[in-house]
C-alpha positions as CSV (number, residue, x, y, z in Angstrom):
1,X,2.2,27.5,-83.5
2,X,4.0,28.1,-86.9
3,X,7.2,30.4,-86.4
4,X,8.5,32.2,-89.3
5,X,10.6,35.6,-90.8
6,X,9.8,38.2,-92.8
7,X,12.3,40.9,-94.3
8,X,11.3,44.7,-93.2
9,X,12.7,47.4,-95.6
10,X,11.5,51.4,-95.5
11,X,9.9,52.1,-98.6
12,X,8.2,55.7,-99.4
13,X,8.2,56.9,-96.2
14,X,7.3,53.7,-94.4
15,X,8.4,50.5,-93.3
16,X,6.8,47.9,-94.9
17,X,7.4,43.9,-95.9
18,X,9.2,42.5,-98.5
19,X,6.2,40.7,-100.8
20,X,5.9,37.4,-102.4
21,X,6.0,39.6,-105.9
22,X,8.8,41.3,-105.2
23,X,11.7,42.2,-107.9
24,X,15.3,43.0,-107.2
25,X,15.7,44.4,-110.9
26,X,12.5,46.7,-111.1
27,X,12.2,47.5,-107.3
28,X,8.1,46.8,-106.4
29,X,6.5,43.7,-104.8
30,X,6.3,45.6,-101.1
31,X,3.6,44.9,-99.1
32,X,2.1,46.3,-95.9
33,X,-0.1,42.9,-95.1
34,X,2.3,40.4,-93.7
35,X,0.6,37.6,-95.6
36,X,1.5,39.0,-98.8
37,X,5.3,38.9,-97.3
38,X,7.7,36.5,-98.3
39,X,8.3,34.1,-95.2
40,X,11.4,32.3,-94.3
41,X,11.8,29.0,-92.3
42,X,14.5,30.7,-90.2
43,X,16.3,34.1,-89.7
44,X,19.4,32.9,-91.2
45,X,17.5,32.4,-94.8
46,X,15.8,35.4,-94.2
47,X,18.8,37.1,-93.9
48,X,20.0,35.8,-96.6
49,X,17.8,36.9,-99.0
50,X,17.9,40.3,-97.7
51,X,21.8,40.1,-98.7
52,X,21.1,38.6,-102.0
53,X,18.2,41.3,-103.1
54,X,21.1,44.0,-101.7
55,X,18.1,45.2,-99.3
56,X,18.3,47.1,-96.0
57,X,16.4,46.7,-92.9
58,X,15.7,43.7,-90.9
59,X,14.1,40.5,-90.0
60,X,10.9,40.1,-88.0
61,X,9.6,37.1,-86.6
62,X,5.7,36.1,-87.0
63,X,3.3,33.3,-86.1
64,X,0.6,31.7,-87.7
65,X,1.3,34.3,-90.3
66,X,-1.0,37.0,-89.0
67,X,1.0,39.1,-86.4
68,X,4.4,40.6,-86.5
69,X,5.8,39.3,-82.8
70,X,9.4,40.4,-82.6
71,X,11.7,42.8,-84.5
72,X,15.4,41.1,-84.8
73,X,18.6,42.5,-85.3
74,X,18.2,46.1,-86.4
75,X,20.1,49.3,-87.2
76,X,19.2,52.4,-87.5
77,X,18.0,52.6,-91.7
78,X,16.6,55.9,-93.0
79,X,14.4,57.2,-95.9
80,X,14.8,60.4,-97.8
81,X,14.2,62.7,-94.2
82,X,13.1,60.3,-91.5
83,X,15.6,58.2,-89.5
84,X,13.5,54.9,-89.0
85,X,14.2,52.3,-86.0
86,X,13.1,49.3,-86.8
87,X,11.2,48.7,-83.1
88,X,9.0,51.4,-84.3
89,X,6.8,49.3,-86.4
90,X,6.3,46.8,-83.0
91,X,3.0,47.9,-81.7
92,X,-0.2,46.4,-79.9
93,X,-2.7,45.3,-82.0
94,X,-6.5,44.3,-81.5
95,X,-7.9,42.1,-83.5
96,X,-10.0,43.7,-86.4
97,X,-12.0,41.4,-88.5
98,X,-11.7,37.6,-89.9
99,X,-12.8,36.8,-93.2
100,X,-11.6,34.9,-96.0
101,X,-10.2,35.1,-99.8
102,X,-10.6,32.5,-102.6
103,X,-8.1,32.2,-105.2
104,X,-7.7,30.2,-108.1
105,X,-4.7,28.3,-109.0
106,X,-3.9,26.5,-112.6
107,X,-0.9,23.7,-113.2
108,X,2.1,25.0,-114.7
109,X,3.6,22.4,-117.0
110,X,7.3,24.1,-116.9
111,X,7.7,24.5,-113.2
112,X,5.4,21.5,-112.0
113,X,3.4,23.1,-109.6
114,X,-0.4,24.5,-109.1
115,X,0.4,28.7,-109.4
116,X,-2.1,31.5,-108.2
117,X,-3.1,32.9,-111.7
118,X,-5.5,35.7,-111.0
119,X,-5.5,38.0,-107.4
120,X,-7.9,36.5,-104.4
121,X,-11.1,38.1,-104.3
122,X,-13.9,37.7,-101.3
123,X,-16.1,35.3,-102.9
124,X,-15.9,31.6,-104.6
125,X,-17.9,32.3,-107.4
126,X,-16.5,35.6,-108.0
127,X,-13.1,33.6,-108.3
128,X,-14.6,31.0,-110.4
129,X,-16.1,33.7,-112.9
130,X,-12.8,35.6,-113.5
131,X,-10.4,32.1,-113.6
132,X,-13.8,31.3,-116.4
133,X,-12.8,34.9,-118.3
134,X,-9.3,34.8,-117.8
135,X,-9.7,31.5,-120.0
136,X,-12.3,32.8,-122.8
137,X,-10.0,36.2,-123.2
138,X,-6.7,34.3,-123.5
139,X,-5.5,35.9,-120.7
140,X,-3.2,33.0,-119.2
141,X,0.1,32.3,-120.1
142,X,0.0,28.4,-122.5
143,X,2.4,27.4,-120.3
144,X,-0.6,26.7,-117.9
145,X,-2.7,23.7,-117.7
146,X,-6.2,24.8,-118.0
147,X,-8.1,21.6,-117.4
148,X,-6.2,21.5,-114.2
149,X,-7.7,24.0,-111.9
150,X,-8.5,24.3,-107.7
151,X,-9.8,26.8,-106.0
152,X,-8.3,27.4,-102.7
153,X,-9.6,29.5,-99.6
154,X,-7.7,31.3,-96.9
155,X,-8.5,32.9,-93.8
156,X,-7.8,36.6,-93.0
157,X,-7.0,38.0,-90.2
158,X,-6.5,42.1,-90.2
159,X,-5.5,44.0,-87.4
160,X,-5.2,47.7,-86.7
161,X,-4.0,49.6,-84.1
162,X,-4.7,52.5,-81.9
163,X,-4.9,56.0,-84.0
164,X,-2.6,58.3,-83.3
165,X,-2.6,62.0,-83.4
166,X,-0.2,63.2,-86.4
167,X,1.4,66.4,-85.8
């Protein structure tokens, strides 16, 4: 079983994850999907980065990715006229639905690595179509190498909890 940490930060109203998009200088890249989150090899990086993007909130603790397990060392953090507790957002969850996402993923000559170019979709050939018109439009940036393409698939796992009454 994989262990790693996410930063939790309230956000509009509502706690949500720190993403793998996320921007210190223009404030976005949130996510409520924990594997869109950025995920750390140990609380101590996690914590980290939570100093170094100046954020507020606190670390959770996941496995295989899919299901927020613990809530570590919180305070009390508020937004606009809630008080939030981080324990809050710990709650039983049922399993909803498995299914998978395709991406697509191009050689980047600069940083020397295979880099998602275009969002995952629910199909292959959907995702094989749009990397094809991404191409034809000149959509990518020429930094990528466009004879070097893969196609990768992921499984999802959502989960939802019990509805509650709102007052």
């Amino acid at each position: 079983m994989v262990t790693k940490y996410v930063i939790i930060v309230p956000k509009n109203g509502c706690l949500k994850y720190v993403g793998r998009d996320y921007n210190p200088r223009h404030d976005y890249g949130y996510s409520v999907k924990v594997n869109k989150a950025i995920v750390f090899n140990t609380p101590d990086a996690a914590r980290k980065a939570m100093e170094n993007f100046g954020l507020h909130g606190c670390i959770g603790k996941i496995k295989k990715h899919t299901e927020l397990t613990e809530v570590m060392e919180c305070e009390n953090i508020g937004t606009e006229d809630t008080e939030f507790q981080c324990s809050s957002i710990k709650a039983e969850y049922k399993e909803k639905e498995i299914e998978c996402e395709y991406a697509s993923f191009l050689w980047s000559r600069s940083r020397g690595r295979y880099e998602q170019v275009n969002r995952a979709v629910q199909t292959e050939q959907l995702c094989r179509n749009r990397l094809q018109e991404y191409i034809s439009k000149g959509w990518l940036n020429k930094d990528y190498d466009t004879s070097k393409a893969i196609f990768k698939r992921r499984t999802i796992t959502m989960f939802a909890s019990e509805w509650e009454e709102l007052s």
